[in-house]
C-alpha positions in Angstrom: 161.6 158.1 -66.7 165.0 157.7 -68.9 168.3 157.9 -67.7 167.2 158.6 -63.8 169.7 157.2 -61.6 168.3 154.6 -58.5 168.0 156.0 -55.3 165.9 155.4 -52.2 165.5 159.1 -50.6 163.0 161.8 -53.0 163.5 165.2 -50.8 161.4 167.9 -52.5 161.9 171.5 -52.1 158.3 173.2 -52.7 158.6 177.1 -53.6 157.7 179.7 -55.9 160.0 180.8 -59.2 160.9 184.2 -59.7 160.8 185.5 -56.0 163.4 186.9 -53.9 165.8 184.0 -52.1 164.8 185.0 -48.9 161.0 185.3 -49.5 159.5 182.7 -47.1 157.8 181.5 -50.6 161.5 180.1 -51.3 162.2 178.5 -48.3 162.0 175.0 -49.5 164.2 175.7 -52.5 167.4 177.3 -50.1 166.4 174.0 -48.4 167.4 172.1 -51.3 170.1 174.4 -52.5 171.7 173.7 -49.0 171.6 170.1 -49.0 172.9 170.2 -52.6 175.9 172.0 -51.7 176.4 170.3 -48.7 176.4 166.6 -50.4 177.5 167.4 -53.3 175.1 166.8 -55.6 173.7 168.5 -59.2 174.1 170.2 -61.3 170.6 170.4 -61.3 168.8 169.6 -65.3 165.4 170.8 -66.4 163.4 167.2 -66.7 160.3 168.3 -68.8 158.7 165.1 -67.8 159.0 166.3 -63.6 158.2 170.0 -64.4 161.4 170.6 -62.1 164.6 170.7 -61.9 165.9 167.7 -60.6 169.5 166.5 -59.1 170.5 163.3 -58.1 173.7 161.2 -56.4 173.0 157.1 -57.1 176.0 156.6 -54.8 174.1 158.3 -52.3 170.6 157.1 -52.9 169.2 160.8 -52.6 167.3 163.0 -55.2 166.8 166.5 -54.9 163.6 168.0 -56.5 162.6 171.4 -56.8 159.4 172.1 -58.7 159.1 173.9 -61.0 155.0 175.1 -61.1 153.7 177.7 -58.7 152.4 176.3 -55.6 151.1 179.8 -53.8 148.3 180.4 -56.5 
């Protein structure tokens, strides 16, 4: 992909759009929301190419990934 910063850590937050924040469906994008604000990182971009939205820090060799297709189906 383009324009995609080098790091070494992928962390993936697996979820489901459109539910409520505190559904357990949407725990593993608070996960990545937290470790976002925590570190600093984003904003997060659409990437077409991902089907996500994706955020990363190259100084900090982390990318944060949340998905953006439905994985409860």
């Amino acid at each position: 992909m383009p324009n995609l910063p080098r790091v070494r850590f992928l962390v993936v937050g697996l979820g489901n759009h459109g539910l409520s924040p505190r559904s357990r469906h949407s725990v593993g994008f608070q996960v990545i929301d937290r470790l976002a604000e925590k570190m600093r990182i984003g904003p997060f971009r659409s990437q077409r190419k991902i089907l996500g939205s994706f955020a990363a820090c190259s100084d900090r060799g982390v990318a944060l990934l949340r998905p953006g297709v439905f994985i409860n189906w």
